[in-house]
FIDRENVO-309784 format. One record per residue: x, y, z of N, C-alpha, C, O, CB in turn. Coordinates in pm, whole numbers, plus 32768, in hexadecimal, padded with zeros to 4 digits. Each point is the difference from the previous one (the first is absolute). Glycine has a CB too. Example, Ala and Ser with C-alpha at 12.3 -4.5 7.8 and 13.67 -1.06 7.14 Angstrom:
<atoms>
85277DC7830C7FA780778000805A8078800080687FFE80427EDB7F8D803B;809A80DE7F3B8052807780067FB3806D80498033806F801180437F527F18;
</atoms>
This chain:
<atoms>
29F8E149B178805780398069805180727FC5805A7FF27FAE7FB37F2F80CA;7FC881547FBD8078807F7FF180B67FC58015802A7FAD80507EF981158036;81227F877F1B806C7FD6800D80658048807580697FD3802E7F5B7FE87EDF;7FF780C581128009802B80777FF77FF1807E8055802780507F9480167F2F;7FA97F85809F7FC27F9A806180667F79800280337FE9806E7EC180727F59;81317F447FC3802F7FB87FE480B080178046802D7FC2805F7EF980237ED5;81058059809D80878047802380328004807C806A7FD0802A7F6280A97F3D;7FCC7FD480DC7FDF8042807B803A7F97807980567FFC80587EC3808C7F36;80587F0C80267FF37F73805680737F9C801C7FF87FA380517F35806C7F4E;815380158006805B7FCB7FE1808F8048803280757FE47FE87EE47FC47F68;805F80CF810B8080805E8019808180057F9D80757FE6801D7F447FEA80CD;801980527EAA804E80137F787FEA80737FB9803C801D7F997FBF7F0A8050;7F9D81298057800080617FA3807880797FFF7FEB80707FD37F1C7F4F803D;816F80198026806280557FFD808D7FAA7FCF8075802680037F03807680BD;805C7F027F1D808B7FAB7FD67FC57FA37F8C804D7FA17FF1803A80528112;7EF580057E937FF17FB17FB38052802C7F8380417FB97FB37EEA800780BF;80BB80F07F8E8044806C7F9280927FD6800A80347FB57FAD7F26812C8072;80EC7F568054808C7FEE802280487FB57FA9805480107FA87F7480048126;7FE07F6C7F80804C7F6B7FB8801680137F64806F7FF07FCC7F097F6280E0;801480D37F0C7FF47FE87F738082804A7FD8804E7FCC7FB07EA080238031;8126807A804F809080517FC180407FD07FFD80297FF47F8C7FD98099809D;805D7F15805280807FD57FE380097F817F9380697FC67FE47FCC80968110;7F587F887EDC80327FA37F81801E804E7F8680077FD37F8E7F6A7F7380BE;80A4814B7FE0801680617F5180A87FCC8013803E7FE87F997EF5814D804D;81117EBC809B806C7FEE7FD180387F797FFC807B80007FFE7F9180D2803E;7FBA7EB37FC180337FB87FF580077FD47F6E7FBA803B7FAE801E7FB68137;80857F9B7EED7FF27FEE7F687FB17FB77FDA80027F97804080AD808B7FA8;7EDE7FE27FA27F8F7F9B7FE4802F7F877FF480457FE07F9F7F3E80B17FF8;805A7F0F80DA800B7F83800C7F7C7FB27FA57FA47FC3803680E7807280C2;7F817FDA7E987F9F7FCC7FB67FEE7F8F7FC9803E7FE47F997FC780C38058;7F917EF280537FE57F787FFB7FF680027F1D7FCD80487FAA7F7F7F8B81B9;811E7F8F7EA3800E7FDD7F697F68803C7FD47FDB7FFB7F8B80DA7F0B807E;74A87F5586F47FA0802180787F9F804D800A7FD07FFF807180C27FDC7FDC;7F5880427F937FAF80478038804D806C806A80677FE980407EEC7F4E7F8F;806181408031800A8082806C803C7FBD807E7FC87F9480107F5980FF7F9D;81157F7B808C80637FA5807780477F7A800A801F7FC280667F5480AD7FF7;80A07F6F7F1E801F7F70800280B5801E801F804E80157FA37EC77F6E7F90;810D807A814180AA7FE77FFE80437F938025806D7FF480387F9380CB7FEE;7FBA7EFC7FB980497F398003807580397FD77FF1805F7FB47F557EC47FED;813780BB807E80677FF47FAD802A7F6A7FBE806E7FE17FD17FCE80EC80BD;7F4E7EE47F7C80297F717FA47F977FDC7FAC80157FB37FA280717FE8810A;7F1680907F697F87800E7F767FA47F8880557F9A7FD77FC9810980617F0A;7F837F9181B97FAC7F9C801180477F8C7FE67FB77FA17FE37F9180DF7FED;811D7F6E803180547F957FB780797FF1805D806580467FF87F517FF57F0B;802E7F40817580407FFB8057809D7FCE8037803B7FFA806C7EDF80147F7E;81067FCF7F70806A7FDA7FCE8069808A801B806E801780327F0B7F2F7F1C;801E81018071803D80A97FF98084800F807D7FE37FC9806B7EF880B37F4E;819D7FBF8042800B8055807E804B80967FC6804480217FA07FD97EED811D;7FB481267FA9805F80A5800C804A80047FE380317F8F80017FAE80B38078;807180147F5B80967FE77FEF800C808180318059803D7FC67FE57F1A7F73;7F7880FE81388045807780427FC47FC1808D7FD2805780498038809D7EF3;7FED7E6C81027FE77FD1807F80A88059805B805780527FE47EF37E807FB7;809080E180CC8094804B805F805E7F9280008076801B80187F11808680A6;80487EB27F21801E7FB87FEE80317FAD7F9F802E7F8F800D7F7780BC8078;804880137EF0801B7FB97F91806280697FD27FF68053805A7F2B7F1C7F75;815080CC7FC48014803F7FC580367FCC7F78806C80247FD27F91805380F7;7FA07F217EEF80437FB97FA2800D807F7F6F7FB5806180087FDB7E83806C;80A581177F498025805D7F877F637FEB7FC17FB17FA48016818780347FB6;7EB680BB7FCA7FA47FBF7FB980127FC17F65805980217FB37F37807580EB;80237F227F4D80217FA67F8E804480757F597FF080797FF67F157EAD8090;812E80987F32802380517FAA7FA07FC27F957FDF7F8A7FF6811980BD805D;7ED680447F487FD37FC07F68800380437F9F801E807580167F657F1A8039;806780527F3F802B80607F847FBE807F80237FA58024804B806A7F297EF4;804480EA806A7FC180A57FDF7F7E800A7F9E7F928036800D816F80227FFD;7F3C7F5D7F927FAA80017F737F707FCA7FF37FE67FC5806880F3801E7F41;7EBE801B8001807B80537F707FDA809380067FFA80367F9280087EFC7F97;7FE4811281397FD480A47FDE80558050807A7FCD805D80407F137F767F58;81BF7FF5808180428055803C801D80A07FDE801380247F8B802E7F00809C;7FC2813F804E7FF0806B8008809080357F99806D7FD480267EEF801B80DC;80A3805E7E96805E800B7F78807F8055804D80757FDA80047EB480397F12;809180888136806F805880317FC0801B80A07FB5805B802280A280277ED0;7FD87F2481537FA680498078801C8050804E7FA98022805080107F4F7FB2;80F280DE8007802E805880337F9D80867FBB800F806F803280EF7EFF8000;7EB280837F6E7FEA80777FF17F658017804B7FD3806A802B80D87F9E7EF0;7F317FAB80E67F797FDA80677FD67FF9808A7F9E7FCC803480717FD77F36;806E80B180D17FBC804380817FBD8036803380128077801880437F7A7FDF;7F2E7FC180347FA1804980507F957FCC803F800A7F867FFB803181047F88;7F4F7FA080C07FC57FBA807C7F807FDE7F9F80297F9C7FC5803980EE813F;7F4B7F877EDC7F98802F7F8F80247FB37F6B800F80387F947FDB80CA80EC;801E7E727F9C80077FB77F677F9E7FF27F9C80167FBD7F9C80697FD380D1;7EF280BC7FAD7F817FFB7FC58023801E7F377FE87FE67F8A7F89808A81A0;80CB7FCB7F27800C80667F597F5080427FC57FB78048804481437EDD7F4B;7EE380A57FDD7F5E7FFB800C7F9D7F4880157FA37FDB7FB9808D812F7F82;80037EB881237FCA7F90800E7F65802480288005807A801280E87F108028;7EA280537FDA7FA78001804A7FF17F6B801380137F9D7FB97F9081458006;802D7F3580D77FFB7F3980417FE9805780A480188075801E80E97E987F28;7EC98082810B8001802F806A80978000807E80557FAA80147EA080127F8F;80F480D4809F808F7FF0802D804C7FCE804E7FC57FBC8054801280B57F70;80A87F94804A804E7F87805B80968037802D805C803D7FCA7F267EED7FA3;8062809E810C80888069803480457F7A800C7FCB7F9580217FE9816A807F;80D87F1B7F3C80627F97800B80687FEF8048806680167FC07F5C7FEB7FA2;80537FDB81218028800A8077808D7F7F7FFE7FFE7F8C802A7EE780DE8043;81847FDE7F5580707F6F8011803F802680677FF78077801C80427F3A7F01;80157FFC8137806A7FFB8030809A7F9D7FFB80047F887FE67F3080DF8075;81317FE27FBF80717F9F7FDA80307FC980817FE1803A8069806B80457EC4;7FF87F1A80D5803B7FD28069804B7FC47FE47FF17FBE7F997F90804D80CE;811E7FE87FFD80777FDD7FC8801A7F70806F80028001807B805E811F7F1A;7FAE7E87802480247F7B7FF680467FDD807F7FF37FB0805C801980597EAD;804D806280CE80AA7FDF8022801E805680A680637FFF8049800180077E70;7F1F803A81537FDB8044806B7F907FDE804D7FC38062802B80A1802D7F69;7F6F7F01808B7F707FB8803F7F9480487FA87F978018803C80B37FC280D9;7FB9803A7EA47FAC80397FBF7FCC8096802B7F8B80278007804D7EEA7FCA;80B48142804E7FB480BB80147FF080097FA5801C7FA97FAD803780DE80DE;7F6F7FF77F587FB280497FAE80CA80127FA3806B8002803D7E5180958082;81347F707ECF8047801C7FB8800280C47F9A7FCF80217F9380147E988090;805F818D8035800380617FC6804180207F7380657FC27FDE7F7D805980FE;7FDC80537EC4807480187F6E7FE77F967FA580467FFF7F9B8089805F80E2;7ECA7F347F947FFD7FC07F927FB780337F9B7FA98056800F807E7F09806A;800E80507EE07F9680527FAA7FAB7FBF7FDA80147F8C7FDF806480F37FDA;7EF87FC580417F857FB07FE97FC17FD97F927F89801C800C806580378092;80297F7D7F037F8380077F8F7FA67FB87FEB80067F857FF7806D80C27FB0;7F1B800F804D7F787F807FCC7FCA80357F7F802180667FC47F757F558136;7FEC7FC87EDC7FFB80167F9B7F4D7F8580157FDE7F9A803D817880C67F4D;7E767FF880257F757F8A7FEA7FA57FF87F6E8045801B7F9E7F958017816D;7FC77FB87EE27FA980097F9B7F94803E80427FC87FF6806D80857F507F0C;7FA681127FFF7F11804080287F977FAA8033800D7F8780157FE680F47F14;7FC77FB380E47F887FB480297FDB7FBB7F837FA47FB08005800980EE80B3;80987F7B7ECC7FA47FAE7F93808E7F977FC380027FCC7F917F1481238014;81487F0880B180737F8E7FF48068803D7FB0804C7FAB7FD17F1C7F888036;80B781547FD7806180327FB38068801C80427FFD7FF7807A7F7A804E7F05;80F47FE1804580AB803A802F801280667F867FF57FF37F8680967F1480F1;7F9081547FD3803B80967FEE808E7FB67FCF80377F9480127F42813180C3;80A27FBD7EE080C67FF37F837FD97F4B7FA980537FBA7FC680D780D5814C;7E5F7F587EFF80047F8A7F837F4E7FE17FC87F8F801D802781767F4D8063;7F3680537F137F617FE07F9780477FFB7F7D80737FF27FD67EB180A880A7;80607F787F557FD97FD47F4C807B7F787FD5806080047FB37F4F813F7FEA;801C7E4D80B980487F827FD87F8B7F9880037F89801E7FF1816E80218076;7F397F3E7FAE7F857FC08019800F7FBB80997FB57FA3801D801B80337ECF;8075804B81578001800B80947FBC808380307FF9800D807A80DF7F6A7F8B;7F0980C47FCD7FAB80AB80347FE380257FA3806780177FC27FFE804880E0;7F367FBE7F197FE9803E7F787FE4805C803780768022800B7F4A7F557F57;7FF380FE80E5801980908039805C80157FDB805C7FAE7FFE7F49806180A6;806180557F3980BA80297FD48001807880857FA3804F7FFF80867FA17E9A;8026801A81BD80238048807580B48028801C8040802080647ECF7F577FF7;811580737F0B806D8014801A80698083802680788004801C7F327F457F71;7FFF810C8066801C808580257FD6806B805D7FF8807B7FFC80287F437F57;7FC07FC281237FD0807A806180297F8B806B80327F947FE07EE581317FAE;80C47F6A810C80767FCF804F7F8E800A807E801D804F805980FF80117F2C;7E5B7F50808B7FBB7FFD8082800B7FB4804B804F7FB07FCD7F41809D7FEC;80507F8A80B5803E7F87806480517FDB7FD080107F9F7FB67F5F801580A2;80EE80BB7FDE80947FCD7FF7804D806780887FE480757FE5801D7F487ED5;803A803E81A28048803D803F80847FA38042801F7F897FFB7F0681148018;81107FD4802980A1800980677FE4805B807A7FCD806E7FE980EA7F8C7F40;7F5E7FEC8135802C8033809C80747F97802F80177F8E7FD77EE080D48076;815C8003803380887FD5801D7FA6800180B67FC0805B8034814680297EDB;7F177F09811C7FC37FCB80678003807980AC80737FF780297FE37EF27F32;7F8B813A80C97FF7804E8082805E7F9F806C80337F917FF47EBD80E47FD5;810D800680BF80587F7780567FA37FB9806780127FC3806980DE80C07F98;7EAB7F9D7FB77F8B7F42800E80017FCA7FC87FA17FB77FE77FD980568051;811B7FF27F777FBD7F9B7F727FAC7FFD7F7E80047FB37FA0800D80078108;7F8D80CF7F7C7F8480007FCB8004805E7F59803980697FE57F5E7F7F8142;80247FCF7E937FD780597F9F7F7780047FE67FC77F97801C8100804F7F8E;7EE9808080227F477FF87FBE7FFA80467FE7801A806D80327F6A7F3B801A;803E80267F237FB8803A7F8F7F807FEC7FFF7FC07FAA803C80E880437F52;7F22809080087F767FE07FC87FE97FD87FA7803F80357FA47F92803580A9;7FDB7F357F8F7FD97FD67F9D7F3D7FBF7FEA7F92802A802481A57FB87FE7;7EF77FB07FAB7F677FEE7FD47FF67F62802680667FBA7FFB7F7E810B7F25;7FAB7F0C81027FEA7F3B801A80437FE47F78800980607FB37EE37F6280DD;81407FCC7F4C804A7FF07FA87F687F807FD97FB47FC4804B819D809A8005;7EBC7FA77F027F9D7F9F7FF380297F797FE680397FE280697F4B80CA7F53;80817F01800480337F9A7FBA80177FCC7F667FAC80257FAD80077FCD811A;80987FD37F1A800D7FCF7F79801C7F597FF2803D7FCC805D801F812D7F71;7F7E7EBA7FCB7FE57F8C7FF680B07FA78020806E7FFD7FC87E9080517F7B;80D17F85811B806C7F8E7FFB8075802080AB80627FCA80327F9680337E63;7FAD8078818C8064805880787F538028806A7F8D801B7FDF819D808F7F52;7F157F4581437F8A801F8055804D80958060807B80067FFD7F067EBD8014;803581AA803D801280708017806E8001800C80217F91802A7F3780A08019;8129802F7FA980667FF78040803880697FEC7FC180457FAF80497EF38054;807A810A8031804E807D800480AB7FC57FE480357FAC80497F0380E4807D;80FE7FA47ED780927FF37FFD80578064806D7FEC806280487FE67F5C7EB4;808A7FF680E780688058806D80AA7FE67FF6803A7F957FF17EEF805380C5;810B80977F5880A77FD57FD78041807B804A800080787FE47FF07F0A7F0B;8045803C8170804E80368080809E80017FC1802E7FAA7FB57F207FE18126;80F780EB7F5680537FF77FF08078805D80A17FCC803F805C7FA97F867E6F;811F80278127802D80238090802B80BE7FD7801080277F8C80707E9980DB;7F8A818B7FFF802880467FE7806980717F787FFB80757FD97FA07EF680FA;80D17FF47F08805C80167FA97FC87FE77F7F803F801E7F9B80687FB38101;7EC67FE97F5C7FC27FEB7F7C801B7F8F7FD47FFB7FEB7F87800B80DB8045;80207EC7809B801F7F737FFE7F717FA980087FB780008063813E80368015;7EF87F8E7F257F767FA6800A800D7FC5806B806E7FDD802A7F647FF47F00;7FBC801A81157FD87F9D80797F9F7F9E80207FFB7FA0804D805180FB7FE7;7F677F9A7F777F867F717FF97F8C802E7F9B7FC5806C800280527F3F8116;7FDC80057EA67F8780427FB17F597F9980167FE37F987FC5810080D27F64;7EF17FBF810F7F847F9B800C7F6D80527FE17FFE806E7FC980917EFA80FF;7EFD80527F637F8B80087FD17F868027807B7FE27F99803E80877FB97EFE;7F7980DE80D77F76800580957F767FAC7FEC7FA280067FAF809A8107807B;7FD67EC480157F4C7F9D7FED7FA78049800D8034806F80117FEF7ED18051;7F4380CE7FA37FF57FD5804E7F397FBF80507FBF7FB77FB5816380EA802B;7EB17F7A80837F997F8B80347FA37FFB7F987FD2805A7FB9803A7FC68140;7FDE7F567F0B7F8E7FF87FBE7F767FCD803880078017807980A37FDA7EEF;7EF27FDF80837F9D7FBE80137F8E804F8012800980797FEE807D7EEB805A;7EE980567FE57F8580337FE57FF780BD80207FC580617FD27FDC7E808073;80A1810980027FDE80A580518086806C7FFC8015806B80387F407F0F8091;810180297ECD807C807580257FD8806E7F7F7FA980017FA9814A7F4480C9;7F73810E7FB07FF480757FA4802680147F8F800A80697FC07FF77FD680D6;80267F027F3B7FE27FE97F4F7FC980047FE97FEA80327F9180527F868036;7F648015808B7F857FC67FB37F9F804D7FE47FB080017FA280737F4F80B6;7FEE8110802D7F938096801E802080637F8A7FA580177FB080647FEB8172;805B80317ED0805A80427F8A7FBF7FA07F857F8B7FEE8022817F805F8073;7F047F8A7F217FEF7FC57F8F7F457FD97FE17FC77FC67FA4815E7FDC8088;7EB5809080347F617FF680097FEC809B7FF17F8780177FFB80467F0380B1;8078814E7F4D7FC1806D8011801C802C7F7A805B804B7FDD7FAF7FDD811C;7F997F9F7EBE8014807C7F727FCB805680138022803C7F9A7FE67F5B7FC7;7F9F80CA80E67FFE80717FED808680788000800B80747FD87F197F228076;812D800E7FF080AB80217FE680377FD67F81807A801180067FB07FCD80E2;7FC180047ED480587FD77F9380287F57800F80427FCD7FA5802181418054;7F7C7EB3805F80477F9A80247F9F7F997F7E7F9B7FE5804180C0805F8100;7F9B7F987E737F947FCA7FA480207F5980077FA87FAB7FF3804681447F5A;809B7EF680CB7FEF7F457FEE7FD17FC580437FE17F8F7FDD80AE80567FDE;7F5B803C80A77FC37FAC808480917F9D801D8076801E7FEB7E497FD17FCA;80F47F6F809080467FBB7FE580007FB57FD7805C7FBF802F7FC8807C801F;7FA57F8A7F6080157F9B7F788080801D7FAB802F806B7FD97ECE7F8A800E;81317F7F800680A480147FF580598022803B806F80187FCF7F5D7FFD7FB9;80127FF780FF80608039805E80477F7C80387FD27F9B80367F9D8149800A;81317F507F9780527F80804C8026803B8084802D8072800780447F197F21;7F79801B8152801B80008068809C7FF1803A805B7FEB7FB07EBC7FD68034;80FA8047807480998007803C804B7F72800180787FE480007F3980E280A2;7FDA7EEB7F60803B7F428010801F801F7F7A8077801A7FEB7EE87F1980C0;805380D07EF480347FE67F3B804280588003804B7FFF7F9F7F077FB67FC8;80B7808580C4806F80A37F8E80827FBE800380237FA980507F7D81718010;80B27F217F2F80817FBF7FC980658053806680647FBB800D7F56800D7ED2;804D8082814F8049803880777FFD7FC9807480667FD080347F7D80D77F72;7F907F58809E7FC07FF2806980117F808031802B7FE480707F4C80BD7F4E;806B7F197FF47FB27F6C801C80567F92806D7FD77F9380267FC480827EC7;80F080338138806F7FA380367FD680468090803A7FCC805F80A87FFE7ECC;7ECA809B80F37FD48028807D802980998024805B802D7FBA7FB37ED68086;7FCA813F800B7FB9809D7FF18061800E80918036806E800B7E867FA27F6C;815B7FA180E48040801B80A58040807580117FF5803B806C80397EE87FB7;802981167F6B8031805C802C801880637F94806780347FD47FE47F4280DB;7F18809A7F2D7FE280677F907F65805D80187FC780657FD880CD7EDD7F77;7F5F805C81007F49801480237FEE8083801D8068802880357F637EFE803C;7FE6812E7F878014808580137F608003806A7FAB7FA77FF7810580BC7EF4;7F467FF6815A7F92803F80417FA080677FDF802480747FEC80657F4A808A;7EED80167F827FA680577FB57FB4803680847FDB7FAE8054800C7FCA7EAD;7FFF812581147FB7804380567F95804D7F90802D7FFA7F8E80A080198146;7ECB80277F337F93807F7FE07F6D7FD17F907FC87F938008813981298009;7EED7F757FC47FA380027FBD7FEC80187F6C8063802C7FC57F7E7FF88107;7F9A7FC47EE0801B80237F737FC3809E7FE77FFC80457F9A7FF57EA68016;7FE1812F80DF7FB380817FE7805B809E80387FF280797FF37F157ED18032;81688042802C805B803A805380AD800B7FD88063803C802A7ED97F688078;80A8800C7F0380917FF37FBB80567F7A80627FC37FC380588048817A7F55;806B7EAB803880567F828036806D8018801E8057803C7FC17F4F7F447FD3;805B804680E680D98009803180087F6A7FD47FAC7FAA8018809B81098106;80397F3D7E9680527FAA7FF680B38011804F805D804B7FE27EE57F997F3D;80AD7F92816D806B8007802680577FA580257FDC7FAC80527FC680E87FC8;80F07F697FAA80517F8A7FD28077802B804F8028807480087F797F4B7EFD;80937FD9813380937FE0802B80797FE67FA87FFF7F88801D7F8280248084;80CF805B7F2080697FB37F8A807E7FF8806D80318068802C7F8080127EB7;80817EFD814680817FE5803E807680107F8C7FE97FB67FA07F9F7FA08118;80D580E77F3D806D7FE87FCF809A7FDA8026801A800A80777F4780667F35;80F87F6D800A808E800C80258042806B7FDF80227FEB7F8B7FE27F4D8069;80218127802B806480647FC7808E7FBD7FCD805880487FD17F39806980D6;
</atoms>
C-alpha cells in the first residue's frame, strides 16, 4: 500500500505532519491471516473489543522491557523502517480516553517499538540476550502525538518473532504534559490462516523461522493471562503488504 493512498484513506494527509511538530516543544518524557483476515480476536471467543460501544474497559498495562525505546523524543516520525527489510505494515493505533466514554483522545504521545523479522531490537545487542549487536542504530522505533481522532500511523515492517515471546508491538503512551499513562503491548490473531502464520511462511521475504518454536499467545509470558484488550486487527496481504489496527483505552 502507497503511503499516499494510505494517508489519503485516513483523511490525514494534512494533519499526520502537523501533529508530529508539536512534540518539538514538549519536554522528552522519556520512559526509565492471511490477506483479509480482520478478526479482531484471532478466533478466540473469550476475546472482546475493547473499542465495542459497550465496553470501555482500560487497556491492560505491561512492561516495557527489556528493549525499551533509550531517547524517543528524538524519534519522530511516520516511517520507522529505517533499513529493515520484512514485508510491510501499516500501524493504525488509536487512543481513547477512559475518563471520557472512551472519545478519541487528542495530544497524546505515542511510542512504539518492535523487533525485525529475524527477532532483533534496534539501540541493543552483543549480550547474551541479543548477540546482534544493534546498538547503534535506531529501526522500529518511533513517536507521533495523537490527531483529534485519537489517531496515530506509522510505517513499518510485520514484526517477526523471538523465542519465548509470540508476535507483538510495544507501546508507551504518554498525556500531553509528558505524564506516563499506560505502557502496554499489542497482540496479535493467531491461528491456521492468520497473518502469522502466512508471514512466517514466506521466506522468500526474509521471514526464515517458520513456526517451529513459535510461542503462541496462551504460553507467552505477557500474553498468557489473556489478549481482550490488546488483540489487535489484521487486514491485507503478503503480496500486498498489512494494516495493523489497535484501540489503547487510557486514563489521563
Amino acid at each position: 500500500m502507497q503511503r499516499k493512498e494510505f494517508l489519503r484513506s485516513l483523511g490525514m494527509a494534512g494533519l499526520v505532519l502537523p501533529i508530529l511538530s508539536r512534540c518539538k516543544s514538549q519536554d522528552d518524557p522519556s520512559p526509565g491471516s492471511t490477506g483479509g483476515d480482520n478478526s479482531s480476536n484471532g478466533g478466540d471467543p473469550t476475546a472482546e473489543d475493547n473499542t465495542s460501544a459497550d465496553s470501555c474497559s482500560t487497556t491492560a498495562s505491561e512492561t516495557a522491557g527489556p528493549f525499551p525505546t533509550k531517547d524517543p523524543a528524538s524519534l519522530e516520525r511516520i516511517d520507522i523502517r529505517g533499513d529493515r527489510t520484512g514485508i510491510d505494515m501499516e500501524v493504525n493505533i488509536t487512543i481513547l480516553d477512559s475518563s471520557n466514554s472512551c472519545a478519541p483522545l487528542e495530544g497524546a504521545i505515542v511510542d512504539i517499538w518492535h523487533c525485525d523479522k529475524d527477532g532483533n531490537y534496534s539501540e541493543y545487542g552483543g549480550t547474551q540476550m541479543q548477540n546482534t549487536n544493534y546498538s547503534s542504530v535506531h529501526f522500529l522505533r518511533g513517536r507521533q502525538i495523537s490527531n483529534s481522532n485519537g489517531m496515530v500511523a506509522f510505517t513499518s515492517i510485520f514484526p517477526g518473532w523471538y523465542s519465548g515471546r509470540s508476535t507483538h508491538i510495544h507501546v508507551h503512551i504518554y498525556n500531553s504534559t509528558g505524564k506516563s499513562l499506560l505502557v502496554t503491548q499489542i497482540a496479535f490473531p493467531e491461528g491456521d490462516d492468520s497473518a502469522v502464520v502466512t508471514v512466517n511462511a514466506s521466506s522468500e521475504n526474509g521471514y526464515t523461522k517458520g513456526m517451529s518454536g513459535y510461542t503462541y499467545n496462551g504460553h507467552d509470558n505477557v500474553f498468557s493471562d489473556g489478549v481482550a484488550t490488546e488483540l489487535s486487527s489484521i487486514s491485507g496481504s503478503v503480496s500486498d503488504g498489512f494494516t495493523l489496527s489497535h484501540s489503547i483505552v487510557v486514563t489521563p
